[in-house]
N, C-alpha and C positions, 0 to 999 in steps of 0.2 A: 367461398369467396377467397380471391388471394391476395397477397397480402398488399401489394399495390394500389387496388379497386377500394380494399376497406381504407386507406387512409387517402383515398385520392379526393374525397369530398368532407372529412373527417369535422365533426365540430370540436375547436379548440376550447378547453377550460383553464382559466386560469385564476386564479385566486392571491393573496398579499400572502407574502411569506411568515411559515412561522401560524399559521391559520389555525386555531382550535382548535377544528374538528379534526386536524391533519394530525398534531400531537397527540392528541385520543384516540389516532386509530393505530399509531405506534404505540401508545400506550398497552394497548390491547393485543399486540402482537409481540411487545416486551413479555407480559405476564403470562403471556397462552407459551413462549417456550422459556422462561425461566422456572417456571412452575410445572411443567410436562417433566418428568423423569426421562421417557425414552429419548429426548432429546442429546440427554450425557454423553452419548457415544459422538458428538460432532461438535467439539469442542468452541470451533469456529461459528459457528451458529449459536450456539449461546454466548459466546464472546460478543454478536449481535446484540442480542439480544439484552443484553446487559448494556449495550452503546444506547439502544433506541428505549430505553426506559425516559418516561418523564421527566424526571430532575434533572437530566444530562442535555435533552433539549430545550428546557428551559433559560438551562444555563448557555447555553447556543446562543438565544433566543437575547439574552442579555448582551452576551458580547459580541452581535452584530453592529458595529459602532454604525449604520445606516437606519435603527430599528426605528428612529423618530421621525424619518419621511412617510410620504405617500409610495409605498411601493405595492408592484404586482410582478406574476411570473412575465416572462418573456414570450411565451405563449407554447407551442411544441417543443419538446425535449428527445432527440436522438440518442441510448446510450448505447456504445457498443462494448462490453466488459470485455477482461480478458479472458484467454481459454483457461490460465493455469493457475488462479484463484477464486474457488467457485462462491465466495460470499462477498467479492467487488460487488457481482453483481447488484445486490443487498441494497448496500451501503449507498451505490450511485443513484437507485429507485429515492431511495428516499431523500439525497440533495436534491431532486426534482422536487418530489414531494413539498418538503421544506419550503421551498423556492417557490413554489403556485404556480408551476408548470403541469401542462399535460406528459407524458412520457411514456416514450414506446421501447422498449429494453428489450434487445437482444441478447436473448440466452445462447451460454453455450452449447454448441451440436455435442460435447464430451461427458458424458454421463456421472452428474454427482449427487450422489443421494439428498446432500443435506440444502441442494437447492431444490430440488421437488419438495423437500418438506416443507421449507420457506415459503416457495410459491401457494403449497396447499394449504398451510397457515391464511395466509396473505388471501386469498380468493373465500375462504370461510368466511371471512369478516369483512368481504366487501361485501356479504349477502346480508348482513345484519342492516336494520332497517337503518341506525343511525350514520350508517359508512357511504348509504346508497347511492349518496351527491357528489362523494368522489371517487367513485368506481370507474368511472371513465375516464379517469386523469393516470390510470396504470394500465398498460398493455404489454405483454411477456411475447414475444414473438422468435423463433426460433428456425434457421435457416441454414442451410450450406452456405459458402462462400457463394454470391451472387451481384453481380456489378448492378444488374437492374434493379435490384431490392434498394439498396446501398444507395444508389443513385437516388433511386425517387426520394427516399427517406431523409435525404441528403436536402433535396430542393424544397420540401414544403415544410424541414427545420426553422427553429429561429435560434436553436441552440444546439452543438453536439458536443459529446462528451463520448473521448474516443480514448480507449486504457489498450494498449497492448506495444508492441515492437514497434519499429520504426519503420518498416516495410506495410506495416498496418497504417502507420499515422500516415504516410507517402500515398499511400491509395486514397487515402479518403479526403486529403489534399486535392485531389485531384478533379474530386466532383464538384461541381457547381452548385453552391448554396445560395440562398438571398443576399440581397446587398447588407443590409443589419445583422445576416445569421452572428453569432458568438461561439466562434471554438475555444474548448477548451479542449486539450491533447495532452494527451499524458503517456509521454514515447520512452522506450527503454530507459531504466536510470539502472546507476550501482551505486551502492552506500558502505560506510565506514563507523567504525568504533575511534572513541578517541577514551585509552586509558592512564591516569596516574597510577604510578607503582607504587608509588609512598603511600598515596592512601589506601590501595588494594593492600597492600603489608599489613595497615589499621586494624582490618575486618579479620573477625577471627570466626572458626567453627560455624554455627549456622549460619550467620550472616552471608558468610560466602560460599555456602554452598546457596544459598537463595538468590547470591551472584549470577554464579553459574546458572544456575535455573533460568534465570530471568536472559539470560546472553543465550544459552540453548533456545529460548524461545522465538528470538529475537533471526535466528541464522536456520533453524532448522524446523519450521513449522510447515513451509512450501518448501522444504528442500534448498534454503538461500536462492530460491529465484524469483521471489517479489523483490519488488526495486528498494525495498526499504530494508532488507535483510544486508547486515554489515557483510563487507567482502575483502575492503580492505581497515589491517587494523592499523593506527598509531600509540606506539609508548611512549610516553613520558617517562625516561628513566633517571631520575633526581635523585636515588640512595644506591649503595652501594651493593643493596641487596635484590636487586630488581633483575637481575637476570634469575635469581630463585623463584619470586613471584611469577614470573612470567611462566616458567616452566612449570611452576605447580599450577597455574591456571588451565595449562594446555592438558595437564594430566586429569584432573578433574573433571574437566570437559571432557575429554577421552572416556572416563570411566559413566560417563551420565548417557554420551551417545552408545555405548554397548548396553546401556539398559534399557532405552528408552528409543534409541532410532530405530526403525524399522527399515532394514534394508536389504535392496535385492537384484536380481542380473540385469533386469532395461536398466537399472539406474545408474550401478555400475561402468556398465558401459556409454550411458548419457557422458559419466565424469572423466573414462579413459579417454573421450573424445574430443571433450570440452580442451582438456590438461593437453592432446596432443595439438590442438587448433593451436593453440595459445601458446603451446612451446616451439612449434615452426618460426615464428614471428619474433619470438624475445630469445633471446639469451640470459635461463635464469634457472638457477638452483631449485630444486621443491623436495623435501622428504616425510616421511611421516612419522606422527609423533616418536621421538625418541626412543624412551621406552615401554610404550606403551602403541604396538602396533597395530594402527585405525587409518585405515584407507578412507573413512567417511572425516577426516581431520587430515589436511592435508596443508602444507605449511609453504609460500612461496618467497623468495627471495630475489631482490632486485634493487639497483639504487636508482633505479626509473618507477613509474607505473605502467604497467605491465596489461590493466585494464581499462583501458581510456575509450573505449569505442564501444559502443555495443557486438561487432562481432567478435570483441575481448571478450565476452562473456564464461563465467565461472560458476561451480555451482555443487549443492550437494558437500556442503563442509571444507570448503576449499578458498584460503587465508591468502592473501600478500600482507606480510607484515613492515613496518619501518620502525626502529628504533631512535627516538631522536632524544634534545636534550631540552629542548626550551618548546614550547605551542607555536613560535612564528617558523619554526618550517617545516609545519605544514603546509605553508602556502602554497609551496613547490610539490606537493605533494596531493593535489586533491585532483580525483579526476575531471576530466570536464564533463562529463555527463553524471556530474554526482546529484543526489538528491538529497536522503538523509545521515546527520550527523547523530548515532549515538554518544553519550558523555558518560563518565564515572572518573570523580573524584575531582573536579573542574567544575564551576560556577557557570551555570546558563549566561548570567551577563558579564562575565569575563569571554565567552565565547564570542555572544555578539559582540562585545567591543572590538574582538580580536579581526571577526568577518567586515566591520566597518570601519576600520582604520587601516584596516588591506586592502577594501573594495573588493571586497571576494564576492564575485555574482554568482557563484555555481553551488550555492548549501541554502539548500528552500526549506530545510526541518532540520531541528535542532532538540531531543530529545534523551530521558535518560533511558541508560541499557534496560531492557525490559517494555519499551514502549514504541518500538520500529513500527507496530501496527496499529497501533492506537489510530485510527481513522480522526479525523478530526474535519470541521468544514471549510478549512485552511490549508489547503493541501499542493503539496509540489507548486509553490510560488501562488497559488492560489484562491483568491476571496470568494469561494465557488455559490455560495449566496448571493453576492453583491452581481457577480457574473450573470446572475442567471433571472436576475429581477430589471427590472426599468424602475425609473422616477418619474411617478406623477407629480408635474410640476402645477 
């Protein structure tokens, strides 16, 4: 049967969000790979897996400020993840899930281990007898680019949820959904660090090398090309000794990516590419670290932004930095396709004060260095719950 036919007469399930049985059967997919050893080797899958434990959807589950209504899902769920982070996929199954939606998720045609594993976790335990009433609310569907699939999956949505480029969100723009359908899209972004120097100065020996660690994670986990991986940085430089901080930060980092990045000639050449797209266009200085020469750290210079568009795009350890003296000018400084704002050494609600007495509408996440992926059900300007349920009134 193809895949048209099977959803052409399809019975929709839906359930209130946030449903028992829904948290108990992540529950069970939390413990089957926190608790598997072979798992170790894919970092990102247990980083799941440690999301969808119990207590973290519970607490979810709390801070749905809607959780005292009559609510249910919306009824069908279209997701289509991106190619180039294989545990979106993951993550967006289960805001359906959560939601009491049905969902039909399209995996990537790019071959990644630690999503078969997922998936064959995930189908185990829709055979156990207590899971058996929501095994029809997940469908893994897997396709070439095709407008007919796309299409149909499109018209007998009531929800989609669309992650990749902007040429992706443009296409599927284009199809014809129900008058009620709900998109949510999630099109190219780039994100930023915002650092004080005085208090990086503060932090001595471990603390900052677990800095570091934590900013390594943060830019170089997808290569800096998830939307939340910082691209461009801001200093705060308020002591006199802050061009030393700085340079000892870039050297450190320098020394963590030769131990620990893995790099090689497609990528290479992904970054001579990117760098030459992007230097046709601007007028702007870039060189690599000082003294410590890492082509996978690449440093850029401009008193513009340099990356404003998505086909600005950058990638693979590669900086626009600004040195400034006070947080308001950044204003002039954020791109418009920005998403998230990492912080270190600045106050979360000195930030927002900072983004609502400017009316800054372009910074949807606001978090500290170390947490760019921290998935959350709040995500790029979105109440992706709230989105995805109706009010019984």
């Amino acid at each position: 049967m193809n895949i048209v036919s099977k959803f052409s007469n399809y019975k929709i399930i839906i359930r209130k969000p946030f449903d028992e049985i829904i948290i108990k059967f992540c529950e069970n997919l939390s413990k089957e790979i926190m608790k598997n050893k072979k798992y170790n080797i894919y970092p990102d899958l247990k980083q799941f897996g440690f999301w969808c434990r119990k207590k973290n959807l519970i607490k979810f589950k709390k801070n749905n400020t809607r959780n005292n209504l009559n609510l249910l899902g919306r009824g069908l769920a279209f997701h289509v993840p991106p190619s180039n982070v294989p545990m979106n996929f993951a993550y967006t199954t289960l805001f359906g899930l959560l939601s009491g939606c049905t969902n039909v998720i399209r995996i990537p045609t790019r071959k990644f281990n630690e999503i078969d594993q997922l998936i064959s976790i995930i189908n185990k335990n829709l055979k156990l007898k207590q899971f058996r009433s929501i095994k029809n609310m997940i469908h893994f569907i897997r396709y070439e680019k095709s407008d007919k699939i796309s299409l149909h999956l499109s018209k007998i949505s009531d929800v989609r949820l669309i992650w990749g480029g902007d040429e992706t969100i443009k296409r599927f723009k284009e199809y014809p959904t129900k008058l009620k359908n709900v998109d949510l899209m999630f099109p190219s972004k780039t994100s930023g660090c915002i650092i004080d120097c005085s208090k990086l100065l503060k932090i001595k020996n471990e603390k900052f090398i677990n800095f570091i660690n934590n900013f390594y994670n943060d830019v170089y986990t997808f290569d800096q090309m998830g939307c939340s991986s910082p691209k461009v940085i801001y200093w705060i430089k308020n002591s006199k000794n802050s061009d030393k901080v700085i340079e000892n930060f870039w050297d450190e980092l320098s020394n963590l990516i030769k131990k620990k990045y893995e790099n090689n000639l497609p990528e290479t050449n992904k970054k001579l590419k990117l760098l030459q797209n992007i230097s046709i266009k601007n007028n702007f200085t870039y060189y690599l670290n000082k003294n410590k020469k890492n082509f996978y750290l690449t440093r850029l210079y401009s008193k513009k932004i340099i990356i404003n568009k998505p086909e600005d795009e950058i990638g693979f350890g590669t900086f626009q930095e600004f040195k400034i003296r006070k947080l308001e000018a950044v204003k002039k400084l954020i791109p418009t396709n920005f998403q998230t704002l990492t912080y270190f050494g600045i106050k979360k609600r000195d930030l927002l004060r900072f983004i609502y007495n400017n009316e800054i509408n372009n910074i949807n996440r606001i978090v500290p260095v170390g947490s760019a992926f921290n998935m959350n059900l709040f995500w790029d300007g979105y109440d992706i719950v709230s989105s995805m349920t109706k009010v019984i009134e």
